[in-house]
N, C-alpha and C positions, 0 to 999 in steps of 0.2 A: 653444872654437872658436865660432866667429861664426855664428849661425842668418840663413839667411836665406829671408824667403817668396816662392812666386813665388802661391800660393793662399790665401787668410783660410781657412786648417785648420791646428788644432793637428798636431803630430806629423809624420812623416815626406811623408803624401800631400801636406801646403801646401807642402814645403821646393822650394827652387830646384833640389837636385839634385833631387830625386825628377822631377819635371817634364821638365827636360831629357833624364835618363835614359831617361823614359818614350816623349818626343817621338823619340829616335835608336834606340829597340827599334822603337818603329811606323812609322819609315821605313824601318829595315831588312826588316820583312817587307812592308810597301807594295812596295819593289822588288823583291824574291823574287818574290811573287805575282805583280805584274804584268811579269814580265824580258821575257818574248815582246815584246808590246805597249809597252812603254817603249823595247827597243832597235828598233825597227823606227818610232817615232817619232823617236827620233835619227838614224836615218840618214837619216827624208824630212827632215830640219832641221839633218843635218850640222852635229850637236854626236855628239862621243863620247861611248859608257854611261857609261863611267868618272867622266869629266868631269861629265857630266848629274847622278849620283848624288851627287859630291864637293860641287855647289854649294847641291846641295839638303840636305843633310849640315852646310854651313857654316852654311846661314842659318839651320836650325832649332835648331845650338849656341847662336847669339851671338844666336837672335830676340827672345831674357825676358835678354837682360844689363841692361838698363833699369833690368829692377826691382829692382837691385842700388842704384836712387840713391835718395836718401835721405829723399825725398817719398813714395815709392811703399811701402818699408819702416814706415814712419810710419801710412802708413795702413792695412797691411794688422794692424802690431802693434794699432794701435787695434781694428781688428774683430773680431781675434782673442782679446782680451784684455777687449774691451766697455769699455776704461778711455774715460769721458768728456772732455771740457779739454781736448784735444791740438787742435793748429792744423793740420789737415789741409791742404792744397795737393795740388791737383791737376795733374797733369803727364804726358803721353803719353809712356809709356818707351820704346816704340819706336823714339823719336827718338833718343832714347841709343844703343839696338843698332843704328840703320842710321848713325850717324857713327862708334862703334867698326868695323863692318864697312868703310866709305868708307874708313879710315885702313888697313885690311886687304890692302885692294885696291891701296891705292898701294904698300903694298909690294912692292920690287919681287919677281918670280918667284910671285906670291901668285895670280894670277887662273886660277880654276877650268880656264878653256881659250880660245883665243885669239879675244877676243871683249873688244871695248870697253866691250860694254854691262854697268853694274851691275847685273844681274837678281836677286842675294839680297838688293843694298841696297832695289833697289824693293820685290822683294818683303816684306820684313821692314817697311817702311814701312807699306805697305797688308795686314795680317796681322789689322788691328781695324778700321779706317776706308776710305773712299772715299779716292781719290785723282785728284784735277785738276791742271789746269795750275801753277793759283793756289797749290796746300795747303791751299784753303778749311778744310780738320778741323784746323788745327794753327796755326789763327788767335789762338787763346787764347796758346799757346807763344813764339809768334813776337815776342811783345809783354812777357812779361813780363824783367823787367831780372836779375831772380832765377833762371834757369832750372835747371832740376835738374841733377844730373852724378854722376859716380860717384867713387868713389876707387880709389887705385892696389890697395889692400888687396883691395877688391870687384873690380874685373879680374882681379887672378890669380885671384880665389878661383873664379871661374867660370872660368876656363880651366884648375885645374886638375880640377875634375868628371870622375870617370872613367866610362867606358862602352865596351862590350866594341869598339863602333862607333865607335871615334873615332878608330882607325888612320885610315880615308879621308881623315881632314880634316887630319892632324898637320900636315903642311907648311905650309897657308896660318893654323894657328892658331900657329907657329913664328914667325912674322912681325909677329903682334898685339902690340903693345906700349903704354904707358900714355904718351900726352901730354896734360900739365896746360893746356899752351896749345888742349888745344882745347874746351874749355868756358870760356875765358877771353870777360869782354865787352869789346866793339871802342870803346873810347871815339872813334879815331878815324871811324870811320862812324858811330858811336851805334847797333850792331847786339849783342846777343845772337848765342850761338854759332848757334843755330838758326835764325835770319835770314840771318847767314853761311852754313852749312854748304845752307840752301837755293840759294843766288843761288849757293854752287858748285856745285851739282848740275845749277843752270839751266844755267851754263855749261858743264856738261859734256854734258847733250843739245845745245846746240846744237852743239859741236863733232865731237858726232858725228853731225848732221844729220840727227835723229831726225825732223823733221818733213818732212825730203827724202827719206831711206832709200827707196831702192831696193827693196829687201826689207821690207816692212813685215810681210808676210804670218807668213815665220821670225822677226821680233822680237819681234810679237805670241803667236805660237805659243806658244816660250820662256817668255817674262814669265810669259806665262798656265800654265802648267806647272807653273814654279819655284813661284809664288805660291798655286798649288792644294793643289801637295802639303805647303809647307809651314802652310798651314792648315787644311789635313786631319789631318795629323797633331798641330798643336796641340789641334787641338779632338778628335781623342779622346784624347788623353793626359793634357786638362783633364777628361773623363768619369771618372766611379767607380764600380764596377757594373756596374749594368743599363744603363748609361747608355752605355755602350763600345759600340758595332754590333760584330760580326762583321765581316771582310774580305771575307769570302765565302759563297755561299747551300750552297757544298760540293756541287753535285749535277751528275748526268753524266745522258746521255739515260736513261740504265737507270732507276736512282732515280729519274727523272721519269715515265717511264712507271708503274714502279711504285706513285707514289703518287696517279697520275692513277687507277689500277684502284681502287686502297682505295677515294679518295673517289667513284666514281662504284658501288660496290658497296655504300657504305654508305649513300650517297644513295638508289640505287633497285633495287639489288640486281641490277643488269649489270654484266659484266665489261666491262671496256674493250676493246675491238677497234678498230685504227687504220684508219682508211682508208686508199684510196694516196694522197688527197692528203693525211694528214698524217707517213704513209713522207718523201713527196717530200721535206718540209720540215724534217723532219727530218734526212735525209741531206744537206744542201746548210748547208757550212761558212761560204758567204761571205753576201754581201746576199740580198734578197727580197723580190719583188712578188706577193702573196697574192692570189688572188679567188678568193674560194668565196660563194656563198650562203648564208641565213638559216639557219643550225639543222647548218653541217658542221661544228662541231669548231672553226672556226680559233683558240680562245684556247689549247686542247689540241697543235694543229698548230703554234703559235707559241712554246708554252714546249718543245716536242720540240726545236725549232729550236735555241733557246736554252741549251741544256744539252748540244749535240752536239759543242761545243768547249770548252774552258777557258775559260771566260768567267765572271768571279767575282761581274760584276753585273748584275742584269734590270730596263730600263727600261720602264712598260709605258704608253702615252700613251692617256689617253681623251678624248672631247669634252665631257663634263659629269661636276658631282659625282656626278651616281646611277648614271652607268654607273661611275666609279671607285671609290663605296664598294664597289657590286655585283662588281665583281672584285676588288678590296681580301677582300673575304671570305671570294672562293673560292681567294686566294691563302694565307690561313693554314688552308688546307685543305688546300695542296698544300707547304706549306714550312714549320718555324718561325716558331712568329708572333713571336718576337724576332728573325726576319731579315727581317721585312717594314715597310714603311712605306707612308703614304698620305700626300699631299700638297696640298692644293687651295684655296681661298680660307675654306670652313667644316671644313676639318679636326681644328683645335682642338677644338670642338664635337663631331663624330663622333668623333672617339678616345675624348673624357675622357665621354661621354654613350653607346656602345656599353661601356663596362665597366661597368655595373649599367645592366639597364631602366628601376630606380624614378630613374635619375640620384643614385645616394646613394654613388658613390665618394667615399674621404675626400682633404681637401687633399692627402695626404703623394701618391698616385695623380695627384689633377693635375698638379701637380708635377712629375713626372716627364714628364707627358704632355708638356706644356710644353718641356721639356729634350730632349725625345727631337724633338720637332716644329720645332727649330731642325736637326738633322739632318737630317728628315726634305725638308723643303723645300732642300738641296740635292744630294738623291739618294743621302745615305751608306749609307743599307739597301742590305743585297745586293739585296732587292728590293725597289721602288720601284713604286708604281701612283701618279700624277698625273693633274691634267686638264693637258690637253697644253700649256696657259701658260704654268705652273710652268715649261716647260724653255725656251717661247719669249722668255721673260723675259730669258735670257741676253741673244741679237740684242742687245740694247740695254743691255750692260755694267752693267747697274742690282744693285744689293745683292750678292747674294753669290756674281756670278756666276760667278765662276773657278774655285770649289767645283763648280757643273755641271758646268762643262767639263770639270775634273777626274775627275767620278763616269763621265764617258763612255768615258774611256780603257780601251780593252778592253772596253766593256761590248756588250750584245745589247739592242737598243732598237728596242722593239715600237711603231710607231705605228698603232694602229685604229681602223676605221670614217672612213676617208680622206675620204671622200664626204659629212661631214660639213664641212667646212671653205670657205669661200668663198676667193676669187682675194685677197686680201687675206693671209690665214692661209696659207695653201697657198705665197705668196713667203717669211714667218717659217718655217715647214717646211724649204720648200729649202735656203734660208740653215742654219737648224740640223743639218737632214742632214751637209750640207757639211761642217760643221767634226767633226761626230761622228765621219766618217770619218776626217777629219784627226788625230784621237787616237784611229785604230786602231781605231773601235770596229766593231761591226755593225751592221747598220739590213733589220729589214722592216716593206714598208708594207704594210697589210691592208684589205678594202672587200670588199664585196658585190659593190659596182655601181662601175665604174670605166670611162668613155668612153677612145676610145682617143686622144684628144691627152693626157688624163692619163696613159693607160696608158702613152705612148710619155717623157712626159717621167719617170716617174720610173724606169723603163726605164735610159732614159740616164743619169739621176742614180743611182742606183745600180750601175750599168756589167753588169744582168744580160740576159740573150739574149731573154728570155720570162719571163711570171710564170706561179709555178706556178698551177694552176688544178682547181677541185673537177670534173674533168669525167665522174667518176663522177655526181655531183648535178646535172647541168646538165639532165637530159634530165626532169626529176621536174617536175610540175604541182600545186599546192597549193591556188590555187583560182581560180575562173573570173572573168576581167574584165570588167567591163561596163561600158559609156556612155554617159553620157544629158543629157540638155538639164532636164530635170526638177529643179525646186530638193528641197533634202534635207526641207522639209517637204510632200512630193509622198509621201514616205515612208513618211510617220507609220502609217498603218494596216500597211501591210505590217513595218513595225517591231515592233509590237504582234503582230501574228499571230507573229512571228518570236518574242519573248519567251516568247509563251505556249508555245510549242513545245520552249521551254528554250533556244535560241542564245543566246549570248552575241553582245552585239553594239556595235561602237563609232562613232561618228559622230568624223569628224576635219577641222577647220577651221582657216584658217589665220592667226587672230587670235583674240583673246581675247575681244574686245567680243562676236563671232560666238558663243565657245562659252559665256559667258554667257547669253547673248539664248536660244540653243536650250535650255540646262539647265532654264531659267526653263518654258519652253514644255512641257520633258517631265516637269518636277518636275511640275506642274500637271495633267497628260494623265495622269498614272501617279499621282498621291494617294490617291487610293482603289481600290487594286489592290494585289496582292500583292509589285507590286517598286518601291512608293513610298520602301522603304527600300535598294533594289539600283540605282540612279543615281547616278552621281560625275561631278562636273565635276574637268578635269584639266589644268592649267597651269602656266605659273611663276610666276604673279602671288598665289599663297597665301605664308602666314607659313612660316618652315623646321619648328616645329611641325607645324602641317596638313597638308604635304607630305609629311612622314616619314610621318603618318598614314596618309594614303590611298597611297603605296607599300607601307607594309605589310600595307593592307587586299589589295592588286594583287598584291604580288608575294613577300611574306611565309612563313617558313616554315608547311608546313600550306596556305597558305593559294588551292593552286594545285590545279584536279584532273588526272587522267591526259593530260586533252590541253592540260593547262599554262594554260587558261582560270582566270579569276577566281571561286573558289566563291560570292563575299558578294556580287559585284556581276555585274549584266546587261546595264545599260547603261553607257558611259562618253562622255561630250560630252569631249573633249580638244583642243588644237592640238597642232602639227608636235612639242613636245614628246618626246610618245611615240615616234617616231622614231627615234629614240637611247637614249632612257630605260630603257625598260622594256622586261626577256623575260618575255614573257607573250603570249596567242593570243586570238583572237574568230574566230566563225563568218563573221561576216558584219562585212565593214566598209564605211562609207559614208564616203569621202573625198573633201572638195573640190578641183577642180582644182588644181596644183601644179607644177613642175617633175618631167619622168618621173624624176629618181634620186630626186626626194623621194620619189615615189608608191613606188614600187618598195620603198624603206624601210618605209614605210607597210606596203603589201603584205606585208610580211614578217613581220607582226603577224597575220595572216589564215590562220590554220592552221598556223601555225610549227612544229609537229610533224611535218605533213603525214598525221594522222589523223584529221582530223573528214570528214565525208562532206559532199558539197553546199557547200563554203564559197565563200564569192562575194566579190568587191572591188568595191566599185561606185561610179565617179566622177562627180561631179553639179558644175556649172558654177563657175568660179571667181566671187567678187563685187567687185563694183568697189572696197571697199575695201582688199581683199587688194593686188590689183592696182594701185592705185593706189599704195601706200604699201610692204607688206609682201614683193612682189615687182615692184618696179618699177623694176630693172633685169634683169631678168629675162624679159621682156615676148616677145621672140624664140621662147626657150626657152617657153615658157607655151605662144604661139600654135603651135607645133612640135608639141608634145607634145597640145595636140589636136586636132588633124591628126592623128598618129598612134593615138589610141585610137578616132580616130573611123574607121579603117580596118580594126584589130586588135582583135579582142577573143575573149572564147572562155577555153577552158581551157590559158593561156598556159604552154609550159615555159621555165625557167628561160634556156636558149638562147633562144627567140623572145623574152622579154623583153632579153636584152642585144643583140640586132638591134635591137632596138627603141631604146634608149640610146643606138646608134651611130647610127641613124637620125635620134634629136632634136639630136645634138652634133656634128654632121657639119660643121656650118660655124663650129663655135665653139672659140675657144681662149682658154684662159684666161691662159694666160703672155703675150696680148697683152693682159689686162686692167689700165683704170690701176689699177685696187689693188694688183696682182699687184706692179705695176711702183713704187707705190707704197711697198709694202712691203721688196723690194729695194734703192730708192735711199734710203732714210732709216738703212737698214741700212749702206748704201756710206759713206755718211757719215759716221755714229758710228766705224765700224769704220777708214775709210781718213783723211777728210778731218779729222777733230777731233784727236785722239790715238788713234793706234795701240796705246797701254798704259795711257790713263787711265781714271777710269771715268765713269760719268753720275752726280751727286752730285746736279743739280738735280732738279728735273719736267719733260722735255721734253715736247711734246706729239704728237712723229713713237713716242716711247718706250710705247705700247700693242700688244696682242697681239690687241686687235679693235676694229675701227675706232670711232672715236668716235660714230657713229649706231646702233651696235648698244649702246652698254655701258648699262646699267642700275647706281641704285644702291641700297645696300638703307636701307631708312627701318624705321620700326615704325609702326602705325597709333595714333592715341591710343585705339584703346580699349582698350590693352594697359601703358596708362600707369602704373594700380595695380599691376600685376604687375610689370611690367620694374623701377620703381624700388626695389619692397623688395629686388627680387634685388641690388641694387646695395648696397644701402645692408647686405644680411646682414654684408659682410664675409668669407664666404668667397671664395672662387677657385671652386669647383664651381657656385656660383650664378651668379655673373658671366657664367660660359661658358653658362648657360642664357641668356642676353640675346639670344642670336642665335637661339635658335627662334624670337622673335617677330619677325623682320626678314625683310622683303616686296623683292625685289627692283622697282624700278618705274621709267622711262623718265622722263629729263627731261620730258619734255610732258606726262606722266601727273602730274606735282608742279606744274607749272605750271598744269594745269585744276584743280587745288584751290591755286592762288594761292600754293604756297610755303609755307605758314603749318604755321612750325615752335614746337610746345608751348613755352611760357616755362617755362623749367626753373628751379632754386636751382644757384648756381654749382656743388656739388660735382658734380650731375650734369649739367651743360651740354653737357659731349660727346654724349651720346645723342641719335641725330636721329629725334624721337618728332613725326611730322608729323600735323595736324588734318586725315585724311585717312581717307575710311570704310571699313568692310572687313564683309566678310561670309565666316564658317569655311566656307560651299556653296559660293560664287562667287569670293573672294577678294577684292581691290581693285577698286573696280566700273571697266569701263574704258568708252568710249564708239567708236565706228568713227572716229573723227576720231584716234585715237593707233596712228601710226607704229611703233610699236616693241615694244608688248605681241604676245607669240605666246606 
């Protein structure tokens, strides 16, 4: 009998059946699992289950028939066997299985359900590659005169592969039959079969008016669907192992709570007691809009949510890597850490460099990390922690994005600390809510601090009456605000008293140059004193090294006392960073003027426990650089907000402070903002005006998740030249992935004041962008007030 590979692995895991078999067991429980949420997507799309399951059943039979021809076999014998001298050719087999499926369909009685559109030929097309108007990926194919094909032998043999699962399909694989003409070449056009079989498929959208459709909305859905599940299911059937995710995280609110007790009893040796706003949230089956304040519980309040119905997957969105590793860790505290994943732009790096301190995992470990980190990036863990990109990525059809879409189906998808996001991000939000709901899934949104035109729009976008709210915690006071005209170095002495007395204390400014300029100032004033060694400057402009460092020095196991304060350090010079970043508390904070939700975040760093006695916030003027650059459009908002501190202040409760929120945001709405609006119509676009089922193959430039004046890229400085290239040149993989502790994220304009001037490298390491640009491990990348975009 005829071996044939669909994998370069001896023995059964490589064989063709093994593969297919595997791909029709993990559709079958794909739709088990999710039946609820799959059939309740068929009927807003009015396809039948039946139908829906059958097509997706066809495609992932007939998706590997390809590599039954005789280029693909050829090459896998060669890798398998390591035999050298064989004339490999290369050739996308896919193209094979979506003309054997097109010949499927034309027979007649054979289409899954009454629908013109091809959705398993598209989908089985785009199953490895992009797909555009053009077939830009299948340009190589299209030209050569030789193109691969199969034999009559290799069709039966794949259609007759048995599988307990393949009753669904029998009829329309009853109709598959072997014609030689169709891999014949056209001398009269001078076409190959695959130049023909395209220009027939062109003519078959246009006949069905795919660029007029009425309905774009259900043809996209569909497509998107068909083409998720069935590369969902290829790609874990192509896994071995460890490498297979679980379908589901298996746990109900019980077990949740349950294991929320463990780990907070092993943590500090308290039992877990819910509050009622995390009862609330828990109880409530459908969407949700969360506000509770600093220190209630909500990541607690949100996985209760999450687990209160069958919902197999937890999406959980953050605004940066530190806050995602930071709950990344306390989720394999509450779940199988082989059901969790992290996803981010340095993920690679934290995975395979959190599994040994000294960084001495061996290859065979990266490896894996690697392999797992291709899932990971499009949500296949039951659960998933991301920065919230990762999902907004989708919006713009880019990479692999139908996998998302797919991972949301049914799923509970947590978006937090909302209040982080501008009118730009906040439109990619919407837009992605939208469709999550569209496949069934849940959605709560969570924030501290939320004005009420936000409050009100996502209210309505989630269709809930009221968000639930901590108002048990609202009435509490943490610590007393104050206002003053006084610059932060009016301070200094009462700073210093404040040390000596043991406070912990942070100064927060809202540029980099700024919290340079002051470190310098306090390194100097504190050198000969007992806390020359307890000052940390804190930003994003350090090497990912440095930054891991002084987080762990912050916020580190151990490294925190009873009121969650920094034991090593006393004073901290930071920008808005912190914000977000870091749970962790100071006595006393000294923050430069800001937008009040900024401050309020800020604030929330200022006794975060609500156990130190005396702790104070105290806001000193904003500086024309800030404002000129760093908040400047924001200028309304600014002047509002001190207006209002310069009225309020005192030992504000958590209530008086959210009066105060509505009081600065009273006249502002952000869904009339042009980013907001920006971000929507670029969206309309891709989605409605270009192709409703293609994807973005190029670089567009409407195609980012934050606007092009915010983005940063990362460089390394040269002084990190000797280091970075031996890691290169080791030849492991484990070293490699050390390349990126030394990369400095830094702002066009900040590459530009040092002129560009990128190290001449030796071709092999030419990639590395190691710029003649100076750095210091205290201060980081020096910046100047003149750059825009350093915070």
């Amino acid at each position: 009998m005829t071996h044939y590979y669909a994998k370069p692995l001896p023995g059964e895991e490589g064989s063709y059946e093994y593969h297919i078999r595997s791909c029709l067991e993990i559709a079958n429980s794909f739709f088990e699992l999710n039946a609820g949420s799959i059939k309740s997507f068929c009927v807003d799309n009015d396809v039948p289950y039946d139908a829906m399951r059958r097509i997706c059943f066809v495609a992932l039979f007939l998706h590997d028939v390809g590599k039954l021809g005789a280029f693909f076999q050829n090459r896998m014998e060669h890798l398998v066997s390591k035999v050298n001298g064989r004339e490999l050719v290369y050739f996308r087999h896919e193209l094979i299985s979506a003309l054997i499926l097109w010949g499927c369909r034309e027979c007649d009685g054979c289409r899954c359900f009454d629908d013109v559109f091809p959705y398993e030929v598209f989908a089985v097309l785009g199953h490895h590659k992009g797909l555009d108007k053009s077939w830009k990926n299948f340009a190589r194919e299209t030209r050569k005169k030789q193109a691969d094909k199969i034999s009559r032998e290799a069709l039966y043999f794949a259609l007759a592969v048995e599988s307990p699962y393949k009753d669904v399909i029998k009829r329309c694989l009853d109709k598959v039959h072997f014609d030689e003409s169709l891999f014949a070449y056209r001398e009269d056009t001078n076409e190959n079969w695959v130049e023909y079989f395209f220009r027939r498929l062109d003519k078959h959208f246009k006949r069905t008016s795919l660029d007029r459709l009425k309905d774009k909305d259900r043809l996209t859905r569909v497509c998107t669907f068909v083409r998720g599940v069935l590369c969902y299911c290829d790609w874990q059937a192509s896994s071995l192992g460890s490498e297979r995710l679980s379908f589901s995280h298996g746990y109900d609110s019980e077990i949740m709570e349950s294991k929320i007790n463990v780990a907070m009893l092993t943590e500090n040796g308290k039992t877990f007691i819910k509050r009622n706003f995390q009862c609330r949230c828990g109880r409530q089956k459908g969407n949700v809009l969360a506000i509770a304040p600093t220190g209630s519980g909500k990541t607690e309040a949100a996985l209760l949510w999450a687990t209160c119905v069958a919902s197999n997957k937890i999406i959980l969105l953050m605004p940066t890597k530190v806050t995602s590793n930071s709950l990344y860790e306390r989720m394999i505290k509450y779940f199988a850490e082989a059901d969790c994943g992290i996803t981010h732009s340095g993920a690679a790096m934290y995975l395979s460099t959190s599994k040994d301190d000294s960084y001495g995992a061996s290859d065979e470990e990266h490896g894996d990390v690697f392999k797992l980190l291709n899932k990971y990036r499009t949500f296949m863990a039951p659960v998933t922690v991301a920065t919230v990109d990762q999902l907004l990525s989708a919006n713009f059809r880019v990479g692999h994005w139908y996998l998302k879409e797919i991972a949301t189906l049914g799923a509970s998808v947590i978006f937090d600390e909302i209040h982080s996001y501008d009118p730009y991000m906040l439109g990619l939000i919407t837009k992605s809510i939208e469709r999550i709901m569209r496949m069934q899934g849940r959605v709560m949104v969570m924030s501290a601090t939320m004005p009420r035109a936000l409050r009100e729009h996502f209210q309505g976008l989630l269709g809930v009456d009221e968000p639930i709210t901590a108002d048990e915690l609202m009435g509490r006071s943490n610590c007393t605000w104050e206002y003053t005209d006084n610059s932060i170095e009016w301070y200094m002495d009462e700073i210093k008293e404040a040390l000596a007395a043991g406070r912990k204390v942070a100064v927060v400014v809202n540029s980099i140059g700024r919290a340079q300029e002051l470190y310098r100032m306090w390194e100097k004033e504190l050198a000969d004193t007992e806390f020359a060694d307890k000052i940390m400057c804190y930003h994003s402009a350090f090497i990912m090294r440095d930054r891991i460092a002084k987080e762990e020095k912050l916020i580190g196991t151990g490294k925190r006392d009873e009121y969650g304060r920094p034991k090593e350090i006393s004073l901290i010079i930071a920008t808005q960073t912190i914000e977000v970043s870091l749970d962790i508390s100071f006595d006393y904070m000294y923050s430069e003027l800001a937008p009040l939700d900024s401050l309020i975040q800020r604030a929330g760093r200022c006794n975060r426990k609500g156990n130190i006695e005396g702790a104070r916030f105290i806001v000193f003027p904003i500086s024309d650089v800030a404002q000129k650059y760093v908040y400047k459009n924001a200028a309304a908002i600014i002047c509002k907000t001190d207006e209002i501190l310069r009225k309020r202040q005192g030992k504000l409760s958590e209530n008086e402070i959210g009066a105060m929120l509505e009081e600065a945001y009273q006249d502002y709405s952000f869904i009339d903002h042009k980013d907001y609006k920006t971000a929507s119509d670029n969206i309309e676009v891709i989605w409605d005006e270009r192709a409703p089922i293609f994807d973005t193959v190029d670089y567009n430039e409407e195609c980012v998740t934050r606007l092009i004046s915010y983005v940063k890229v990362p460089i390394i400085p040269q002084k990190f030249y000797g280091e970075v290239t031996e890691l290169c040149r080791s030849g492991e993989k484990k070293d490699k992935l050390k390349v990126a502790l030394y990369e400095v994220p830094v702002g066009m304009k900040t590459l530009k004041l040092f002129n560009n001037k990128k190290c001449v490298m030796s071709p092999d390491l030419a990639y590395l962008d190691i710029y003649e640009i100076p750095y210091d491990d205290k201060i980081g990348v020096p910046s100047n007030n003149d750059d825009p975009l350093l915070c």
